[in-house]
LOLUM-642991 format. One record per residue: residue number from 1; residue in one letter; x, z, y of N, C-alpha, C, CB in turn. Coordinates in nm, 4 decimals, padded with zeros to 6 digits. Atoms other than C-alpha are relative to their C-alpha. Glycine has a CB too. Layout:
// LOLUM-642991
+------+------+----------+----------+----------+----------+----------+----------+----------+----------+----------+----------+----------+----------+
: resi : resn :       nu :       nw :       nv :      cau :      caw :      cav :       cu :       cw :       cv :      cbu :      cbw :      cbv :
+------+------+----------+----------+----------+----------+----------+----------+----------+----------+----------+----------+----------+----------+
:  NUM :    A :        X :        Z :        Y :        X :        Z :        Y :        X :        Z :        Y :        X :        Z :        Y :
...
+------+------+----------+----------+----------+----------+----------+----------+----------+----------+----------+----------+----------+----------+
This chain:
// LOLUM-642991
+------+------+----------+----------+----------+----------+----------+----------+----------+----------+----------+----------+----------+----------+
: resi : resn :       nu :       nw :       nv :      cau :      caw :      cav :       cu :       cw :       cv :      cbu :      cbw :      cbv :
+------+------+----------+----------+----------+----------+----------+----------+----------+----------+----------+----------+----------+----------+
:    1 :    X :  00.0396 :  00.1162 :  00.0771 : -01.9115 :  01.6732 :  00.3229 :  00.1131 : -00.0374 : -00.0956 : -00.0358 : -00.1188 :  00.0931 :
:    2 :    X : -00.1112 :  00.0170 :  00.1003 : -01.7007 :  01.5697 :  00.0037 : -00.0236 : -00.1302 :  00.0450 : -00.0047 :  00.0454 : -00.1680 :
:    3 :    X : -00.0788 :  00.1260 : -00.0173 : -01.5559 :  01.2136 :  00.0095 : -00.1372 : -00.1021 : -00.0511 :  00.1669 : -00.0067 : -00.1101 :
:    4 :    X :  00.1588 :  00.0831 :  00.0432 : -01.8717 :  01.0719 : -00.2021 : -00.0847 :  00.0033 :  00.0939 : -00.0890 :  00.0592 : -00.1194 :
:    5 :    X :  00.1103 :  00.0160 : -00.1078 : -02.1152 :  01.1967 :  00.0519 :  00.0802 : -00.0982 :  00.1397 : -00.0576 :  00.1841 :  00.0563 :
:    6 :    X : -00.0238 :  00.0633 : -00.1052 : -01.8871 :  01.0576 :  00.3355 :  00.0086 : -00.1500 :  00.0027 :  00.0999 :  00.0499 :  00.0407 :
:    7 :    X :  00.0357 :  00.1592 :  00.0286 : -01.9005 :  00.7036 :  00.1755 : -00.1414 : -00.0115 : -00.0121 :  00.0655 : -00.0633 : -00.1384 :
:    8 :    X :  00.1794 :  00.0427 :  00.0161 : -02.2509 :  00.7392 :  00.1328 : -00.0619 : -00.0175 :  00.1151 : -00.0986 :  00.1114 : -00.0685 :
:    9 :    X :  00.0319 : -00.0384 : -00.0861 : -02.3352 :  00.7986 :  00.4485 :  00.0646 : -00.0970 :  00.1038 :  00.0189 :  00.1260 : -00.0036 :
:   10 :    X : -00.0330 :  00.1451 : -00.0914 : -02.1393 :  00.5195 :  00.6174 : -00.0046 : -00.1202 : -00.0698 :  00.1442 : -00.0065 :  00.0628 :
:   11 :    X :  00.0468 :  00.1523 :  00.0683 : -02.2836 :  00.2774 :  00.3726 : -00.0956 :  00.0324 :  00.0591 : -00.0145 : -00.0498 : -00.1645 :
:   12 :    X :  00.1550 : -00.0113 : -00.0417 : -02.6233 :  00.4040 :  00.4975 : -00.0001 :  00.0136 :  00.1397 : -00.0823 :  00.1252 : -00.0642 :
:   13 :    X : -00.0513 : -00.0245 : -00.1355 : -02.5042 :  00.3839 :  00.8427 : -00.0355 :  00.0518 :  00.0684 :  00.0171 : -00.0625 :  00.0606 :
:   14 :    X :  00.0396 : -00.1251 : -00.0764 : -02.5293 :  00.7081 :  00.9687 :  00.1764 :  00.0061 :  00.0792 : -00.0628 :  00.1646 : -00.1294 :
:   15 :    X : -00.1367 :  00.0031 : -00.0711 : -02.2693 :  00.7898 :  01.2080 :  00.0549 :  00.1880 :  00.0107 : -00.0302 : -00.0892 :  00.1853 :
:   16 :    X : -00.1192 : -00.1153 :  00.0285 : -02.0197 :  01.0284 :  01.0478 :  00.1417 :  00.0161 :  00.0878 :  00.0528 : -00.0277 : -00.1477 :
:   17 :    X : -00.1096 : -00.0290 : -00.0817 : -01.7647 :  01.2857 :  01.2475 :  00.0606 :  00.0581 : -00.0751 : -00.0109 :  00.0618 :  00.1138 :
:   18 :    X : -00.0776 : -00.0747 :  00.0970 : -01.4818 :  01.4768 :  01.1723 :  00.0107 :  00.0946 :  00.1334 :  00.1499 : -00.0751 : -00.0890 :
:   19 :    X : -00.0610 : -00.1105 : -00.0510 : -01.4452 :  01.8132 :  01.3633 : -00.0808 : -00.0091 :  00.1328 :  00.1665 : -00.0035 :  00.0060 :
:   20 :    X :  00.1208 : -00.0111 : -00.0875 : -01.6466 :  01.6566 :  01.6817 : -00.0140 : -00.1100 :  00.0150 : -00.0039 :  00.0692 :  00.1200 :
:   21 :    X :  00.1241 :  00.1409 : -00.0432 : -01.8568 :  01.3807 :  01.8141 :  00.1767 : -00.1252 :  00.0606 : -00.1843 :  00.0761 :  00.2273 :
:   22 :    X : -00.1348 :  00.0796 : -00.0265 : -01.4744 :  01.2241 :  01.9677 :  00.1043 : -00.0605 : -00.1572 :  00.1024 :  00.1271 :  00.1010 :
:   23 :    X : -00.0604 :  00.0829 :  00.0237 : -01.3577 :  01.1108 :  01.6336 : -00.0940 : -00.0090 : -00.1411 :  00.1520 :  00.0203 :  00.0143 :
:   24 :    X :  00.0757 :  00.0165 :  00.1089 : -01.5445 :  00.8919 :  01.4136 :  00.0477 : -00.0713 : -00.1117 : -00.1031 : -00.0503 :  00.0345 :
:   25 :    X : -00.0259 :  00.0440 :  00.1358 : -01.5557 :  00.7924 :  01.0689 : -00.0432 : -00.1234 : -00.0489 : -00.0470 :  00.0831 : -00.0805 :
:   26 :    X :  00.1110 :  00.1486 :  00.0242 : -01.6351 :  00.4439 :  00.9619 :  00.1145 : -00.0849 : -00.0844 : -00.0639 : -00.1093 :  00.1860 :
:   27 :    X : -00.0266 :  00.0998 :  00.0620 : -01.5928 :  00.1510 :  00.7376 :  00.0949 : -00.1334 :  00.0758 : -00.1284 : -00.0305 : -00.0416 :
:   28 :    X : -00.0398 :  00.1029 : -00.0958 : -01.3320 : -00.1311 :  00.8937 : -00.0254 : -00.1295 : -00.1167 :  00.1786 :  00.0245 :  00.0722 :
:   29 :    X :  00.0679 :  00.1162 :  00.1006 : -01.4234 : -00.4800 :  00.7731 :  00.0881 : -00.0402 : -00.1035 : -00.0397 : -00.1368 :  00.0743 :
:   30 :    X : -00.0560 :  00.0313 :  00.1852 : -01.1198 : -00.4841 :  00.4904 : -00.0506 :  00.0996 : -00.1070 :  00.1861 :  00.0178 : -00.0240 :
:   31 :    X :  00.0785 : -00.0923 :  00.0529 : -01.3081 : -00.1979 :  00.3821 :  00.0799 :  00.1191 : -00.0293 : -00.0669 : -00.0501 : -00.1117 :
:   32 :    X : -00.0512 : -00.1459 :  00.0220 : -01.0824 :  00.0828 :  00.4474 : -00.1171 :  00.1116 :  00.1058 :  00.1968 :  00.0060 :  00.0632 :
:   33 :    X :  00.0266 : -00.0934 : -00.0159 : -01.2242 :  00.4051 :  00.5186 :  00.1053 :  00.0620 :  00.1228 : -00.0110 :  00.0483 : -00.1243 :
:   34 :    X : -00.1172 : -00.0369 : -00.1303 : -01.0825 :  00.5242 :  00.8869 : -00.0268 :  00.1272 :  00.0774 :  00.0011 : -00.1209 :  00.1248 :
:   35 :    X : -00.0037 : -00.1389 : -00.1315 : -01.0766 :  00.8333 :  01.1252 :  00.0808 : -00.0369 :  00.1495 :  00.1076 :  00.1576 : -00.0723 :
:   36 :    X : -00.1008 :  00.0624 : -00.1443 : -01.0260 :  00.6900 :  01.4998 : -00.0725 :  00.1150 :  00.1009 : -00.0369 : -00.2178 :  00.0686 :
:   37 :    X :  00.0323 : -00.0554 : -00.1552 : -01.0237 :  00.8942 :  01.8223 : -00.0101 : -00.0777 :  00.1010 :  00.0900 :  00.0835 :  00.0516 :
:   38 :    X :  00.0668 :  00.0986 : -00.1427 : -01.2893 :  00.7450 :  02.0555 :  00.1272 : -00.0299 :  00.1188 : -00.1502 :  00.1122 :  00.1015 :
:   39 :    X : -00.1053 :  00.0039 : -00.1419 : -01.0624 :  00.8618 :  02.3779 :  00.1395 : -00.0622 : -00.0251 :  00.0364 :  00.1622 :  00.0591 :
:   40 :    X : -00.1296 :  00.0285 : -00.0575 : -00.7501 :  00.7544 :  02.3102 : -00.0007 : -00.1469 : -00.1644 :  00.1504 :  00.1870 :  00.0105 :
:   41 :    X :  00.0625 :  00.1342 :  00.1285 : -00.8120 :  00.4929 :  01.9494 :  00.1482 :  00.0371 : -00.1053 : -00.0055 : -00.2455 :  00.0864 :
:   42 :    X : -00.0781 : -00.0309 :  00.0799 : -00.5565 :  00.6722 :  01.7385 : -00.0612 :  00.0316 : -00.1124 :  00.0719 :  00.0801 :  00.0408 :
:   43 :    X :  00.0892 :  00.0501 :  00.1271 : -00.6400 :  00.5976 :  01.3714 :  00.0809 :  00.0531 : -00.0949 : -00.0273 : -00.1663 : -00.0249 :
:   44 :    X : -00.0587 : -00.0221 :  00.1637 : -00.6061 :  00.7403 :  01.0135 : -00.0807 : -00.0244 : -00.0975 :  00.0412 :  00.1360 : -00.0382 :
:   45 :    X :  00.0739 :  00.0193 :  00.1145 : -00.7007 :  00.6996 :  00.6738 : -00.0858 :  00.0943 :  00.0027 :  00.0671 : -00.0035 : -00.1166 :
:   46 :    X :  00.0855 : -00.1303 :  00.0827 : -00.9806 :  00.9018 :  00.5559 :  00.0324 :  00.0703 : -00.0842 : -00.0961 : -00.0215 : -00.0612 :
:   47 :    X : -00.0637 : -00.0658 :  00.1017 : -00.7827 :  00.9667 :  00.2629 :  00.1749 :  00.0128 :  00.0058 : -00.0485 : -00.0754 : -00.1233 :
:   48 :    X : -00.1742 :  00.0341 : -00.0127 : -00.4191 :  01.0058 :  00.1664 :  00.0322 : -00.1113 : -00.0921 :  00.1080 :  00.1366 : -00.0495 :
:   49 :    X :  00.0012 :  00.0752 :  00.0534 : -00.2738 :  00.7636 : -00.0286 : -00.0492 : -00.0593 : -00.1142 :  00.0575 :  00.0038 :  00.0103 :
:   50 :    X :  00.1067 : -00.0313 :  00.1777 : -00.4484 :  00.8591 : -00.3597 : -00.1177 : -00.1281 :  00.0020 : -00.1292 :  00.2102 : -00.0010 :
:   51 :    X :  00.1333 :  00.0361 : -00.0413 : -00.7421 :  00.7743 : -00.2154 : -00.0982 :  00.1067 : -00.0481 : -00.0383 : -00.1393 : -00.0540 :
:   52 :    X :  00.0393 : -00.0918 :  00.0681 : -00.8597 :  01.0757 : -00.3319 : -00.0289 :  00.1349 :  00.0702 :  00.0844 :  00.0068 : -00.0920 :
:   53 :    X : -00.0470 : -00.0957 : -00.0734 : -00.7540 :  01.3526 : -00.0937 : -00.0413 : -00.0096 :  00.1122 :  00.1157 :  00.0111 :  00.0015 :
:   54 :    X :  00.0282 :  00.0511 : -00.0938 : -00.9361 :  01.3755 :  00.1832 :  00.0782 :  00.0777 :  00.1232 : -00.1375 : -00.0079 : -00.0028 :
:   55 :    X : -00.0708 : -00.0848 : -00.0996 : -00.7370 :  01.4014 :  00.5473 : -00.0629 :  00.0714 :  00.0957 :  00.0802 : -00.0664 :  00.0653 :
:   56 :    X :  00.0636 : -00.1331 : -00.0855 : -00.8730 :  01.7337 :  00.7138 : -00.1061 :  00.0834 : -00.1497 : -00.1365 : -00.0778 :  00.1808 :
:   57 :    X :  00.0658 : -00.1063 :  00.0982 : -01.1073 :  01.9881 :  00.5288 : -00.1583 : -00.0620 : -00.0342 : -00.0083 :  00.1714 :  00.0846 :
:   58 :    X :  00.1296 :  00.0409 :  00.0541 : -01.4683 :  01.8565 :  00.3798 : -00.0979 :  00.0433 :  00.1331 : -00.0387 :  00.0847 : -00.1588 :
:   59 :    X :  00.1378 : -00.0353 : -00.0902 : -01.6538 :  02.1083 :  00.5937 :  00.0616 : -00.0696 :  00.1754 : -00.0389 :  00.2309 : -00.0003 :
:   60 :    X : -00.0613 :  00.0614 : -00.1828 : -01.5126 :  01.9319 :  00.9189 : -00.0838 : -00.1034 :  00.0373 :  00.1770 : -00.0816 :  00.0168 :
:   61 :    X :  00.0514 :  00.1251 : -00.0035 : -01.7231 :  01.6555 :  00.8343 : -00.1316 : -00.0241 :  00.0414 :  00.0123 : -00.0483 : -00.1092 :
:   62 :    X :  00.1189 : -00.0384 : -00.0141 : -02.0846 :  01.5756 :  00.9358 : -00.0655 : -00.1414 :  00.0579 : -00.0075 :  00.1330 :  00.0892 :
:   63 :    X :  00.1323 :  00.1312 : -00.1012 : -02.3631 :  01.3437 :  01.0711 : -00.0385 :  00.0214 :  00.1244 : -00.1620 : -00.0129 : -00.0557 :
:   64 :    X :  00.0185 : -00.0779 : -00.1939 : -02.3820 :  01.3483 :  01.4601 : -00.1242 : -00.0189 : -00.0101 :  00.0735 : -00.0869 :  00.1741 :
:   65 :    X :  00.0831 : -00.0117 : -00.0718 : -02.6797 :  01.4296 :  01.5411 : -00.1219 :  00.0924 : -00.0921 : -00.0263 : -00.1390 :  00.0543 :
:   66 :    X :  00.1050 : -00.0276 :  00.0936 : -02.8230 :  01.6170 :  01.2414 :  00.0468 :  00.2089 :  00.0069 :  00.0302 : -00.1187 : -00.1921 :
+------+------+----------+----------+----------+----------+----------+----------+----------+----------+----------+----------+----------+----------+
């Protein structure tokens, strides 16, 4: 998923992963864009500082359950 589809897709609140179902992708209410691991709640940007760059590879990305 490129960075557009992955905002699209957690505006339309589908519930986007990165790599597996343990770490998800979502909107926090200042409206950053985050990557947290369920099990343990260790958190990153979606992007790098750009905001541009996304952290991990596109195809890593996905809609659980599709």
């Amino acid at each position: 998923m490129t960075l557009i589809e992955i905002k699209k897709a957690i505006a339309e609140k589908k519930a986007v992963r990165w790599k597996n179902d343990s770490y998800k992708v979502y909107q926090d209410n200042l409206g950053q864009y985050l990557i947290t691991c369920i099990p343990n709640g260790h958190t990153v940007g979606l992007t790098h500082q750009d905001g541009v760059q996304v952290n991990g590879s596109e195809q890593d990305f996905y809609i659980q359950g599709i």
